[in-house]
N, C-alpha and C positions, 0 to 999 in steps of 0.2 A: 473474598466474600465468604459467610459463613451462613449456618443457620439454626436453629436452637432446636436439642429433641423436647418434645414434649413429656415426656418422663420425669427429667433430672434438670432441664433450660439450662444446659451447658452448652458454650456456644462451640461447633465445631468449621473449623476451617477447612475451608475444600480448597483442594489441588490448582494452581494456578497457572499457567503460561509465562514462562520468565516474563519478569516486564525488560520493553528492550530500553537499551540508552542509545544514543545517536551519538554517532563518532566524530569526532574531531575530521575534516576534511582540507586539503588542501585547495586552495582558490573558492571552497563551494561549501554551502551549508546545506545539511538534511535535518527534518525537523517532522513530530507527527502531531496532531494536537487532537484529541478525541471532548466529545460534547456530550453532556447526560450522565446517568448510571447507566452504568453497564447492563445491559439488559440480551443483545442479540446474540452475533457470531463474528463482528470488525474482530480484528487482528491485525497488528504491524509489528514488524520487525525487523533490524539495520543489523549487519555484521559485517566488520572488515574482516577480508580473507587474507589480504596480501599487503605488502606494501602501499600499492596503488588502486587497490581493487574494495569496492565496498559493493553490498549485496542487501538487497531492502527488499520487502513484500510486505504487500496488503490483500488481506482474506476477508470476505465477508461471507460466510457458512452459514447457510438457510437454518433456521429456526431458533427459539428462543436461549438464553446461555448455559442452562441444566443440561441441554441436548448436544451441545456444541462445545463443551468443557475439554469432554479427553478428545475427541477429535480435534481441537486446536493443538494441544499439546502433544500429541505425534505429532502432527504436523509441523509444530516448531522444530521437536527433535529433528525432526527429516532435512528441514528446510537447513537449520544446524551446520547441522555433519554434512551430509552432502555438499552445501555450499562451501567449506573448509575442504573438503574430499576434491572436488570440481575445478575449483576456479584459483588454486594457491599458486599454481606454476607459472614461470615466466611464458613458457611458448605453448601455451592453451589454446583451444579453437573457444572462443565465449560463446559462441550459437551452440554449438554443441552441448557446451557444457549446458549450459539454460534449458535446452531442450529436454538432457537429461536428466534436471533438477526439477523441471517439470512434469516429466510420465513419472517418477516417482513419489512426486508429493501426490498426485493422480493416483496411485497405489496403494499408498499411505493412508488417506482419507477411505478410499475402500472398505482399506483393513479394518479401522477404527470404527467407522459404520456399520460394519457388517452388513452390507448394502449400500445402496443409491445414500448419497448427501449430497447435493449439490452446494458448491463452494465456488465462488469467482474466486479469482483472483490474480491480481496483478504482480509479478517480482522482475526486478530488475539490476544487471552488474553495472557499477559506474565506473568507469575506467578513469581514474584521474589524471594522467597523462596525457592520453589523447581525449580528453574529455567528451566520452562517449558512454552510451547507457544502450545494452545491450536487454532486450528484455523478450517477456512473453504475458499476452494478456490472457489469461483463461475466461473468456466470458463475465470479464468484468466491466465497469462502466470504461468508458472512454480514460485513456492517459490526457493529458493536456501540456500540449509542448509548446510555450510562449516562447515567441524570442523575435529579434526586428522584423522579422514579417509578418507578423501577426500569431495568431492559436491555429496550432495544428493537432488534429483529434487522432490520437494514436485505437484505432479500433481491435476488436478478440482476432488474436491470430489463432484461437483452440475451443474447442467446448470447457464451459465450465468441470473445475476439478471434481472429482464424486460422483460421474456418471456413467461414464462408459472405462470398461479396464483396456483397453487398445485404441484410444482417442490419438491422433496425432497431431502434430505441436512444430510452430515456426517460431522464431527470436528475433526477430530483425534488429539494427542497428541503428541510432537515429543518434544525431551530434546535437554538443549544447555548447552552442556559440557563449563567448562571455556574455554577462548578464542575463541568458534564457534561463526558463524554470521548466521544469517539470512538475503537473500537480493530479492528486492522484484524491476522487474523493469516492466515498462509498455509497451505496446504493440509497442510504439513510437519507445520506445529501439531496439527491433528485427528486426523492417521494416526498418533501418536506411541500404541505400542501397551505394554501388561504383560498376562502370560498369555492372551494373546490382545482384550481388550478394548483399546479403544480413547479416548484421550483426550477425542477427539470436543469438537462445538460447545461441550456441557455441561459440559465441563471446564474449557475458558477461561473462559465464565461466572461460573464460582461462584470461579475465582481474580478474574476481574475485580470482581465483589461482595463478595469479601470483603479486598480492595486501596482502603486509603487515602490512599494517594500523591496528590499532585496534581502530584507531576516527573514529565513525560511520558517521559523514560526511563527513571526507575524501574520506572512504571508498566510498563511494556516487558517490563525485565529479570524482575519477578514473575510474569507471567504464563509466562517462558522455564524461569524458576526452579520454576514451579508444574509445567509440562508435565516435566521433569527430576525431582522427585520423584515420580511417578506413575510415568513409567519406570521408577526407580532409578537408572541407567545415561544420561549424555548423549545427547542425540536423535542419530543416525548415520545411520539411516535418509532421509533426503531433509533438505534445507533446510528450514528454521524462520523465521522473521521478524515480526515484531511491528509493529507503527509505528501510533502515538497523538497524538492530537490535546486538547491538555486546556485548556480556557476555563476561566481566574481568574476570578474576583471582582473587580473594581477596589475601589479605598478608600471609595468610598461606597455601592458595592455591600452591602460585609461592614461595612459602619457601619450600613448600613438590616434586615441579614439579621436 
């Protein structure tokens, strides 16, 4: 994004947040898919650490994107290194590590603000081996973990990031049976309103239940597609963003199913 001085209307480019790519996965795809011009404070980003280890997060930092520019961008930095720092080693504690990748990004945002910013946000390590997702939700919306028993709402295990400098912070553990999804949408998603109601939690829901995609960016794109007919009208009101995490079956898996 750029913007023209009025002096000379040359256009100048301002500082951006790596955009992320999503990694190549073993049994499982990651996928993020954003809706609109950019306008708030959404943020997502994938990074493998290790052989079997990938590491994703989703920020959404209160106010419009002038205000929220370099605070995302330390925060990537942080989110970065750290996670490369944290989580490469074979015999790792992951709650640990998360925990500690989480009061630092918590510090980070501080910094950057030079004050209060309040920032949700969701990150989580996927362990592709044991196919597990080791995470921390900072006051974000609800995680959503589908899989044959139904959706299970993964709730904040912390205050949102940006607000207190000594918050403390849990990672829990939660398994993705073959075929389960994990989906993760931003606050943009739930405020998406018609005659005054609201999209809310229970709308992504029942498009995620009733979504049989197993392409994690399909998967995405339905639930952006679901909140856009509810509206009638494309979401314009705040950012939107989606980002899913979906575990295959391997070949003996769905030979044994």
């Amino acid at each position: 994004m750029g913007f023209f001085s009025r002096n000379n209307r040359i256009a100048v480019q301002l500082p951006q947040p790596v955009q992320a790519v999503a990694p190549e996965l073993q049994n499982a795809q990651i996928a993020s898919v954003y809706s609109g011009q950019r306008m708030g404070g959404d943020f997502y980003d994938f990074l493998r650490v290790s052989p079997d280890r990938v590491v994703f997060g989703l920020l959404d930092a209160a106010g419009h994107l002038e205000g929220t520019r370099e605070i995302l961008m330390a925060a990537q930095q942080t989110f970065r290194r750290l996670s490369a720092e944290l989580l490469t080693g074979e015999d790792i504690n992951e709650s640990e590590a998360m925990i500690e990748l989480c009061i630092q990004l918590n510090r980070t945002i501080l910094q950057a603000a030079e004050g209060v910013h309040a920032c949700p946000a969701f990150a989580g390590c996927y362990n592709e081996t044991l196919g597990t997702i080791c995470y921390f939700n900072a006051g974000h919306t609800p995680g959503l973990l589908r899989d044959g028993a139904g959706v299970l709402e993964l709730p904040a295990t912390t205050l949102p990031l940006g607000l207190f400098s000594h918050a403390t912070c849990d990672a829990p553990t939660v398994a993705l049976t073959p075929g389960a999804v994990l989906l993760l949408v931003s606050r943009g998603a739930l405020e998406g309103k018609c005659k005054g109601e609201e999209f809310g939690l229970e709308g992504v829901i029942e498009v995620l239940e009733a979504c049989k995609s197993t392409n994690a960016k399909q998967l995405c794109s339905n639930i952006l597609d679901g909140l856009q007919q509810f509206m009638c009208v494309p979401p314009t009101h705040d950012d939107v963003t989606a980002l899913a995490l979906v575990r295959q079956a391997t070949k003996a898996e769905a030979a044994g199913a």
